[in-house]
C-alpha positions in Angstrom: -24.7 -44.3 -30.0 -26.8 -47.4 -28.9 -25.0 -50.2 -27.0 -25.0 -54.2 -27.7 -27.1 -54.3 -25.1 -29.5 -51.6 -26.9 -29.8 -53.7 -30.0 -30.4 -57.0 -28.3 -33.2 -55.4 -26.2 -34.5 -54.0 -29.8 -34.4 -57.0 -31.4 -36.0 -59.0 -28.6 -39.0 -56.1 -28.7 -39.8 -56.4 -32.0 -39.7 -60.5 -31.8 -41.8 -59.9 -29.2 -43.8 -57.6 -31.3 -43.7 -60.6 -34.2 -45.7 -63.4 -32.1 -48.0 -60.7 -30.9 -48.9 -59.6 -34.5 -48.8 -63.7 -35.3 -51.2 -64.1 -32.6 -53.7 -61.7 -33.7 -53.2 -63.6 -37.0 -54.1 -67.2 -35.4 -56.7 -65.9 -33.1 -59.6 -63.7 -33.8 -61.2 -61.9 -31.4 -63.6 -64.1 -30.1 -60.3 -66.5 -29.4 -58.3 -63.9 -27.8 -60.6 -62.9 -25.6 -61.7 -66.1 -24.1 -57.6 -67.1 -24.4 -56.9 -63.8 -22.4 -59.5 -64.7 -19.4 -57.7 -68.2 -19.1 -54.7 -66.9 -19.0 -55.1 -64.1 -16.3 -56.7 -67.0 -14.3 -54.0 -69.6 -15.0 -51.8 -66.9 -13.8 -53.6 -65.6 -10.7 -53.9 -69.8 -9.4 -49.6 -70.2 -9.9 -49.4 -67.6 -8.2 -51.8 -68.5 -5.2 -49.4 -72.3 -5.1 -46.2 -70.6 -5.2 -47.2 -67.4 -2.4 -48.6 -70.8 -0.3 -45.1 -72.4 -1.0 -43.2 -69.3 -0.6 -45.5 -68.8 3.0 -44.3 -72.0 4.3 -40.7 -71.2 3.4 -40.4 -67.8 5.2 -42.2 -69.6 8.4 -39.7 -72.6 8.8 -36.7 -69.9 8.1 -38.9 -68.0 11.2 -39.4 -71.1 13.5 -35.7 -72.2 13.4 -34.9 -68.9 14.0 -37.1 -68.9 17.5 -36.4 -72.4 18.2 -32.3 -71.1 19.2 -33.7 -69.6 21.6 -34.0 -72.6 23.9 -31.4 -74.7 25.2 -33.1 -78.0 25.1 -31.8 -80.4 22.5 -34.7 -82.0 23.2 -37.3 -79.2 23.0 -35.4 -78.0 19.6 -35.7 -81.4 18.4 -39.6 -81.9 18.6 -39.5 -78.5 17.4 -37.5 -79.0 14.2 -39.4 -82.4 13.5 -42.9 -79.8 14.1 -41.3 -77.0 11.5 -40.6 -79.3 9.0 -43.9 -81.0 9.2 -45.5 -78.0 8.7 -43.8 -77.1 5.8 -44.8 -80.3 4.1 -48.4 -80.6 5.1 -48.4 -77.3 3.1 -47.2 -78.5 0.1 -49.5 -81.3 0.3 -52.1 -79.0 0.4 -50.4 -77.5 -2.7 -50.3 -80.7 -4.4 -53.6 -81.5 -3.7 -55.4 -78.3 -4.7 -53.3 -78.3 -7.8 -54.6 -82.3 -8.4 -51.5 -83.4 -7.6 -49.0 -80.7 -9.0 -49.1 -78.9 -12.4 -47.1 -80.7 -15.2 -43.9 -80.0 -16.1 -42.7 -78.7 -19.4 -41.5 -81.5 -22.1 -38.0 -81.0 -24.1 -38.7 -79.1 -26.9 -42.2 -78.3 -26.1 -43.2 -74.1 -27.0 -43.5 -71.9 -24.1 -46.9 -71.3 -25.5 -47.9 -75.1 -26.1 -46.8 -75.4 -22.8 -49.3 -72.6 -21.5 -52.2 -73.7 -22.8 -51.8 -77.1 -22.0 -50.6 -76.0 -18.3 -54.6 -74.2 -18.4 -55.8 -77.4 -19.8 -54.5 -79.8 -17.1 -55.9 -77.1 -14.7 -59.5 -77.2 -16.2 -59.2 -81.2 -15.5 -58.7 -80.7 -12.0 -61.8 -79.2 -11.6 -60.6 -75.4 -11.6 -63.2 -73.9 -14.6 -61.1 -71.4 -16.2 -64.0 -70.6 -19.1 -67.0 -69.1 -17.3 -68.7 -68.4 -20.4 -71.0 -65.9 -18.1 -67.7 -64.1 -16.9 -66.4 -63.6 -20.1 -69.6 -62.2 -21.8 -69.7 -59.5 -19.3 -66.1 -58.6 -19.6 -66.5 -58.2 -22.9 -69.0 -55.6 -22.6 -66.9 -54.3 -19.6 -63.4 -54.4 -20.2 -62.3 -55.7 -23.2 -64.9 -52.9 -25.3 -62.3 -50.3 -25.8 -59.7 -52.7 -26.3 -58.7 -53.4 -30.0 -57.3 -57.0 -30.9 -53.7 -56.1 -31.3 -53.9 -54.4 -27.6 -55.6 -58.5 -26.4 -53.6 -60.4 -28.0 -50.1 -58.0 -27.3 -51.4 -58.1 -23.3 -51.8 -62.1 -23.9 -47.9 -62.9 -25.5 -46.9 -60.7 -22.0 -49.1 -62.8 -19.8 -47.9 -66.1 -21.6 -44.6 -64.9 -20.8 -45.3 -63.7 -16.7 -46.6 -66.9 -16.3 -43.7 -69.0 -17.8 -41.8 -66.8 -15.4 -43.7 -68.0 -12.4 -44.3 -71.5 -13.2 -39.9 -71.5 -13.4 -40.0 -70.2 -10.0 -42.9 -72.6 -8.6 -41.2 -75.7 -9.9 -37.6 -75.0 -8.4 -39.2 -74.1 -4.6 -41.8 -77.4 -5.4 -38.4 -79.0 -5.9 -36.6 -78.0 -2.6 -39.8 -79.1 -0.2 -39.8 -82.6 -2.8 -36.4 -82.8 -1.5 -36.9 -81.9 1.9 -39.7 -84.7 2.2 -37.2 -87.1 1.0 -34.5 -86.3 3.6 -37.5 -85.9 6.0 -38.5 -89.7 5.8 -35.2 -91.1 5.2 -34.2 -89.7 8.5 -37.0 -91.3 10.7 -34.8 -95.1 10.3 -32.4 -93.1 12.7 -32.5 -92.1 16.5 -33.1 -89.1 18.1 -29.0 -88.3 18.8 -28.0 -88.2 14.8 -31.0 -87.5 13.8 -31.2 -84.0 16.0 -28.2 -83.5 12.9 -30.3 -84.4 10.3 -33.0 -82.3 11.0 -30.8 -79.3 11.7 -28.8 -79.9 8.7 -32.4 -80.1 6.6 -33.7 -76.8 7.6 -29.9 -75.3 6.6 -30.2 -76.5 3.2 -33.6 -75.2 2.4 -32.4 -71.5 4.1 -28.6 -72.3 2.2 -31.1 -73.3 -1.3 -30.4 -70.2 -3.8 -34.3 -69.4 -4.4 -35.1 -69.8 -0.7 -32.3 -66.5 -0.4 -34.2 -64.8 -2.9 -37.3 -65.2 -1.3 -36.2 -63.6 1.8 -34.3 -60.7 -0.3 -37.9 -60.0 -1.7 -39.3 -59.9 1.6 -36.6 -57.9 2.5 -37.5 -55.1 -0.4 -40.7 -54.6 -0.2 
């Protein structure tokens, strides 16, 4: 006998299977093709931002770590200031290469809406996502024994991967965002309290639920 938990997973397949067949309604081959190289591209640059993000992340956890090693408040201090700094000239760099951050998604707005205009703003910013060249050959290449249910299935899952990681590159983007905050509030105090600060501001990014589930997946793999 099937559990609840059966059906649901059933009826989430086939609604799955729905917006796939819709899709191959909406977009002809030509379409899906060309929608399927921007979104394996749109993909692979989240992911580059959030592994840079996640980098940074596991190196500060590393650096406190080594910095209790030494029993000089001082030397810990300049230390701690030199972690965090890091850490935030990285997600500058993340800012910057992503022209200032992707944009977020609006109340309401579809997941695939969303996507496409995510690979829009990205285009903008100077990152060509269409290389009409590219895509010509891969169409002789790859997508030749492909049929146009197969594309346009393999794009709802793509859609639906990169929702994922855009979630996860928003709420770490949002613990640095905080961290810098904290970061240059602190500097109006002197060295004693602010030793505190600092210490206190690497334990909350370690304490922050995502940055534990970083370090689990380190862990795993």
């Amino acid at each position: 006998m099937a559990s609840k938990k059966d059906g649901f997973m059933g009826k989430l397949f086939k609604m799955a299977e729905s917006i796939t067949e819709d899709n191959e309604v909406d977009h002809p081959r030509e379409q899906a093709i060309i929608n399927n190289a921007k979104l394996w591209e749109g993909r692979n640059m989240v992911d580059d931002l959030y592994r840079a993000l996640k980098g940074a992340t596991l190196k500060l956890r590393e650096s406190y770590k080594n910095s209790k090693e030494s029993y000089n408040l001082f030397l810990r201090y300049l230390q701690m200031k030199r972690m965090i700094k890091e850490m935030l000239s990285i997600d500058e760099t993340v800012a910057n290469h992503s022209k200032g951050g992707l944009p977020e998604q609006k109340e309401g707005e579809a997941t695939l809406d969303y996507t496409f205009r995510l690979i829009s703003a990205m285009e903008r910013g100077g990152h060509s996502l269409t290389d009409a060249t590219r895509i010509e050959k891969e169409k002789e290449e790859r997508y030749k024994d492909l049929s146009n249910r197969e594309i346009n299935k393999e794009n709802y899952q793509l859609q639906c991967e990169l929702h994922k990681l855009i979630k996860k590159y928003f709420l770490l983007r949002s613990v640095v965002t905080e961290l810098d905050e904290d970061y240059e509030d602190s500097k109006d105090y002197p060295i004693v309290p602010r030793y505190s600060m600092l210490k206190s501001m690497i334990k909350d990014v370690m304490r922050n639920p995502e940055c534990i589930a970083i370090v689990q997946e380190e862990t795993m793999t």
